[in-house]
N, C-alpha and C positions, 0 to 999 in steps of 0.2 A: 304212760301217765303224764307224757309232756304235754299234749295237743288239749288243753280242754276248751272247751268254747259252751256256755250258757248262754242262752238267750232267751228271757221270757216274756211272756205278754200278758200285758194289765190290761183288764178292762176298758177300755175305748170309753174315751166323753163324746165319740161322736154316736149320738143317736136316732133316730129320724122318727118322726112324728108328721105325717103326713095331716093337712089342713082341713081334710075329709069329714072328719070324722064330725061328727055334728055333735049328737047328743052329751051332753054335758057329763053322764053316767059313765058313760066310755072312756073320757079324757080324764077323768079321775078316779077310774078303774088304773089308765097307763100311767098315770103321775106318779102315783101309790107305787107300780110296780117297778117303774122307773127307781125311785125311792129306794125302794128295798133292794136292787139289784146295785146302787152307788154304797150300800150301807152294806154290803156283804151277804145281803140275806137271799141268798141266791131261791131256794126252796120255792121260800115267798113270791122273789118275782118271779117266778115260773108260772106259777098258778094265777097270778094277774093277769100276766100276759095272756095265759090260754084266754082267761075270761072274755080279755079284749080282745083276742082273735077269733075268738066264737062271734062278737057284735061286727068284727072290722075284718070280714077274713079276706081281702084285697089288701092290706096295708101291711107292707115289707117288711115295716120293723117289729112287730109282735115275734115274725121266727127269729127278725135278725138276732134283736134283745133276747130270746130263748136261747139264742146257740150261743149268744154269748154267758147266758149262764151257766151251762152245760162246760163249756170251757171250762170256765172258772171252775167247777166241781170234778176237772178229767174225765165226763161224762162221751167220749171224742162222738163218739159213734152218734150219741142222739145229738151233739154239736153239729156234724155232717150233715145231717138229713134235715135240721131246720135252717142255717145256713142255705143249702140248697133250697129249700122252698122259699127261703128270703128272694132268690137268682130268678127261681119261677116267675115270680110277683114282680120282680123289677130287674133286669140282667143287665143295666146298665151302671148301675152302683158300683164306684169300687174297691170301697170297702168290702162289702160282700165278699168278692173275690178275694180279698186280701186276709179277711178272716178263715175263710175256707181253706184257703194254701195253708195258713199257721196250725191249723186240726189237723191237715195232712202232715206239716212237717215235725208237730208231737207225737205222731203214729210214726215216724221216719220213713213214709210213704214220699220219697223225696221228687222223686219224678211227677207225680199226682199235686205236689207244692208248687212245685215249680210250673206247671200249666194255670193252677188257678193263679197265683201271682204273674204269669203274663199275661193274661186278662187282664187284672186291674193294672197292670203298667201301659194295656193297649189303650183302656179306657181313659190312664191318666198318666200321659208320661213320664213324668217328673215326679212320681209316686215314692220318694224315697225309702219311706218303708218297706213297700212292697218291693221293689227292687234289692235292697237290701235283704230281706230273707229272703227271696228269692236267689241272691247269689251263694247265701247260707247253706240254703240245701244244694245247691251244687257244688256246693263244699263238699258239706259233707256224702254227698254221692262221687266222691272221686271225679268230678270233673272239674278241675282246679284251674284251666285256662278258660273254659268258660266261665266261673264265678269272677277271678280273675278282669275279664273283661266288663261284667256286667258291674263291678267296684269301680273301675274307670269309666263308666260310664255317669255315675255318679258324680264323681267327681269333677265331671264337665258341667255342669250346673250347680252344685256345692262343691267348692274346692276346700273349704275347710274342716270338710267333716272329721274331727276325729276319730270315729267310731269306724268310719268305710276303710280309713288309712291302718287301724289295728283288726279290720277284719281282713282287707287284703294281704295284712303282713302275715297274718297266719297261714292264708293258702299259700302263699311264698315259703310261709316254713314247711307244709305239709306235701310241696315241691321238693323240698331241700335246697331249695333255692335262699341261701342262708342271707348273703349280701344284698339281694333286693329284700327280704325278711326286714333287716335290722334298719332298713332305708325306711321302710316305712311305718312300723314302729318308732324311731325316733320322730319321725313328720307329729305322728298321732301324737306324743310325748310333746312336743312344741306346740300342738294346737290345745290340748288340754294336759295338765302337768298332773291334774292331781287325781287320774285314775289309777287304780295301782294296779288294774292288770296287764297296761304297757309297758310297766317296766319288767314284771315277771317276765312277760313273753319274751324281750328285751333279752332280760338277761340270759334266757333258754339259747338265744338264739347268739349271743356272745360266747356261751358256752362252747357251741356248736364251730365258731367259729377260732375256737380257742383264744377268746380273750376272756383268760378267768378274774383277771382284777375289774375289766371292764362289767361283766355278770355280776361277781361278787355286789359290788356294788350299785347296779339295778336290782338285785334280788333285795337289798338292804331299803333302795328307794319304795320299792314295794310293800315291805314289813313296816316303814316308817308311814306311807299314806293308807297303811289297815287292811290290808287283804284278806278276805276273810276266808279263806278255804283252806288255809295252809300250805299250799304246793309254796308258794313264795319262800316259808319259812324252812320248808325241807329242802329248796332248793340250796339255799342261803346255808345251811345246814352241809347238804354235801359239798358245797366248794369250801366252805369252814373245814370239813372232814380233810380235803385234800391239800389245804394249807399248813394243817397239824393245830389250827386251832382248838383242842378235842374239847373247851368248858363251854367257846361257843358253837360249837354243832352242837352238843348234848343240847343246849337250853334253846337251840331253835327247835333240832327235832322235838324237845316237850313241845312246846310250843305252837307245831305242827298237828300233834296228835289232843292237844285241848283242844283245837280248832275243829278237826278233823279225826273225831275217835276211832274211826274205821282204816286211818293211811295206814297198814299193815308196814309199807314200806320205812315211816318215819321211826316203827316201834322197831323195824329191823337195825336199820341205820345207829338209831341210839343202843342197842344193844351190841353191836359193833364200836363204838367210840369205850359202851362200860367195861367189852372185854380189855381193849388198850389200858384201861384207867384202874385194871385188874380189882374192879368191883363187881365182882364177877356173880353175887346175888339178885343185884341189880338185872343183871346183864341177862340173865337166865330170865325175870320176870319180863323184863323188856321183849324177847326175844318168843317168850310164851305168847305174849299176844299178839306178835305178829303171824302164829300160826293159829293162833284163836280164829283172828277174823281170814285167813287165807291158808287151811291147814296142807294143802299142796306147795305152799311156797319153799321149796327145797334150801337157798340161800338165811333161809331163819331156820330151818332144824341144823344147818350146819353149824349157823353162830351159835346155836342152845348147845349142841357138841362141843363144840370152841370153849364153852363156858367152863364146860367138865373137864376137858383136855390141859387147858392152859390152867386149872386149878390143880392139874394131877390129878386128878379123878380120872384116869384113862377107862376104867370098866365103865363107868359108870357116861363116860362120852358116847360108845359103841351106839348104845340103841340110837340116839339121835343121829348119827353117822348112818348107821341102818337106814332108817330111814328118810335122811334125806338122797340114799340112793333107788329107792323102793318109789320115791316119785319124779324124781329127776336119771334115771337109767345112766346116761349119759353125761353125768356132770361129774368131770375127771379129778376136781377137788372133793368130791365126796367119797370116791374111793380111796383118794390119797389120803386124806385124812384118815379114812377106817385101817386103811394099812397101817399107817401110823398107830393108831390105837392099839391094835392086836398084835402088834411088836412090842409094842409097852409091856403089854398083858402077856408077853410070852407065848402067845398064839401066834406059833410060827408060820405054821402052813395056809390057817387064814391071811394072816398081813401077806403069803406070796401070791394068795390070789385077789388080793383086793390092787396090788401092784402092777399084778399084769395086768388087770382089766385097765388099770390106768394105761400101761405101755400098748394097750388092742386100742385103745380109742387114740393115742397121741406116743409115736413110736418116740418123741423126742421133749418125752416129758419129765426134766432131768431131779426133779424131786423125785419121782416113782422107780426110777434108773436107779439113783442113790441107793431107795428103798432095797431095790430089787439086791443092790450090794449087798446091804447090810447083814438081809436075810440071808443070803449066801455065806459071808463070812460066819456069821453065827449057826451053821449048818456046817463048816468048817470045808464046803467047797470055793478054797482061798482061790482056784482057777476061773471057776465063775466071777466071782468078786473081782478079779482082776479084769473081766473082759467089760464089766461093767465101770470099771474105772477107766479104761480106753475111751469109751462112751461118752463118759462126761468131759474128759478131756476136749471135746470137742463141744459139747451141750454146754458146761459150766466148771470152769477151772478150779475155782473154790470148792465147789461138791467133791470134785475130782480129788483134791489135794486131801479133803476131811477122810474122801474115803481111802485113800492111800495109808494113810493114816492108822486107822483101824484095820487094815488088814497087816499091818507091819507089826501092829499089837499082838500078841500071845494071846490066844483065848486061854482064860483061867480054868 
């Protein structure tokens, strides 16, 4: 959920109206259509256009202005095929080209983008748009040293593009190439201040780098210049989480999820900070819609567990334990927990198998070792208990000691 990149396309004012065309009828057949296609009325200018292409069917721009309706409307498929008859009529345009690559790279036919867009970069070198999405989609097709390159390329004839410095710092994060990431991010930050997705990035990538005050604080420049998707504030949010801030994580993660009612992750996060804050009604509601919009998400049937757990509700914890092992098989905190649960519950022989399953997947997993103690001692095999405190002696001297402890006890 760190990597996101939007890119969208407006409408183009460039339009082409060839000097052809004579009859007076026809030219304000296209004006009209023109017109409605600047005014949103895409429908409208569809139907103009065909008109005028029934009188002018040699003149490029009747399909051009059709595909670029069709865009507008996500129509891709009929965008493609009048696009392309625009290329028929005139293949040296290139624009054309350069609209055609953006229909392929909203289909994320990314190889098919990136051919039309070197055409119009061959027709016009210095095509910075074109170039620019075209190293997009080699982004996003995993070829990161060519997009890479094709950004430096850029930048040998605009050196201060903002935009090329915070697209190339992404593919540098999408390297893990963390130190050239944050070089060029702050470049794009110095040439324009006031976009707030270079700092979010920024701060990802400070994160990455383990400077959490240095993020903290771009994730905060971002929240301050209005980010509107929320990642910013969730970010802002989990490094709040890990400072022990717990009123401002809470009031980012809201804040995240007003923006963004679907981040399943920021309603987890805040149901994590409510169980701390042991409002733990809250915490359960919090925690329900992070399984609302993501009901596989296993780390939020744990917290809704947690809710019940840490309220002493231990039966009433189980199901949701249950089931965050029912979708995550393998996630050694959720049988620790159910162990936990069912020792509460006096469900002795359950909690030994929710224990071992923890000790089959992590042989030195000294919570579940503990476990394993306990339930021994209280089975009054004090041999066992004791081989498991040898265990922890090595695992976790404190568990060790706790459990030294309770075997030293009388059982009542």
């Amino acid at each position: 959920m760190k990597n996101h990149r939007l890119v969208t396309f407006t409408i183009s004012v460039f339009f082409l109206f060839a000097a052809t065309a004579s009859a007076q009828d026809a030219k304000a057949i296209f004006d009209q259509a023109l017109a409605d296609l600047r005014g949103g009325k895409c429908e409208a200018a569809i139907a103009g256009f065909r008109r005028f292409q029934q009188m002018e069917p040699n003149e490029p721009s009747a399909p051009f202005n059709i595909a670029l309706c069709y865009f507008e409307l996500k129509q891709y498929q009929n965008a493609i095929n009048d696009f392309q008859a625009a290329i028929r009529i005139k293949a040296d345009v290139p624009e054309y080209h350069r609209w055609l690559g953006s229909v392929y790279y909203e289909l994320k036919r990314y190889n098919e983008a990136v051919a039309a867009y070197r055409e119009a970069i061959r027709l016009r070198p210095q095509y910075t748009d074109a170039r620019l999405f075209m190293a997009n989609a080699l982004d996003y097709a995993g070829k990161y040293t060519e997009a890479i390159a094709e950004y430096r390329k850029i930048l040998e004839y605009d050196p201060n593009n903002a935009s090329v410095y915070r697209e190339m710092g992404v593919a540098h994060e999408l390297q893990k190439n963390y130190p050239l990431a944050a070089k060029d991010f702050e470049r794009s930050m110095e040439l324009d201040a006031q976009n707030s997705v270079t700092p979010y990035r920024l701060g990802v990538v400070y994160n990455e780098l383990k400077r959490p005050a240095e993020a903290t604080k771009m994730f905060e420049k971002a929240v301050a210049l209005g980010h509107k998707t929320g990642w910013a504030h969730y970010e802002l949010g989990e490094n709040y989480y890990e400072a022990k801030r717990l009123d401002d994580a809470l009031r980012m993660y809201r804040e995240a999820t007003r923006l963004n009612p679907s981040n399943a992750s920021a309603y987890k996060s805040a149901g994590d900070v409510l169980n701390e804050l042991k409002r733990y009604p809250e915490a359960k509601a919090a925690f329900a819609d992070a399984i609302r919009i993501n009901p596989s998400y296993a780390a939020a049937h744990l917290g809704l567990g947690n809710s019940f757990y840490n309220d002493q509700k231990y039966t009433e914890s189980i199901p949701h334990y249950k089931k965050t092992v029912e979708v995550s098989p393998n996630y050694q905190q959720g049988w620790y927990y159910l162990g936990d649960a069912y020792f509460n519950t006096n469900q002795i022989p359950l909690a030994f198998e929710a224990y071992n399953k923890v000790l089959s997947l992590n042989p030195k997993h000294a919570g579940a070792t503990y476990g394993l103690g306990i339930v021994y001692r209280r089975q009054g095999k004090l041999d066992l208990a004791k081989e498991q405190k040898i265990k922890l002696d090595v695992l976790d001297k404190a568990l060790a000691d706790r459990l030294q402890k309770l075997i030293d006890t009388p059982l009542n």
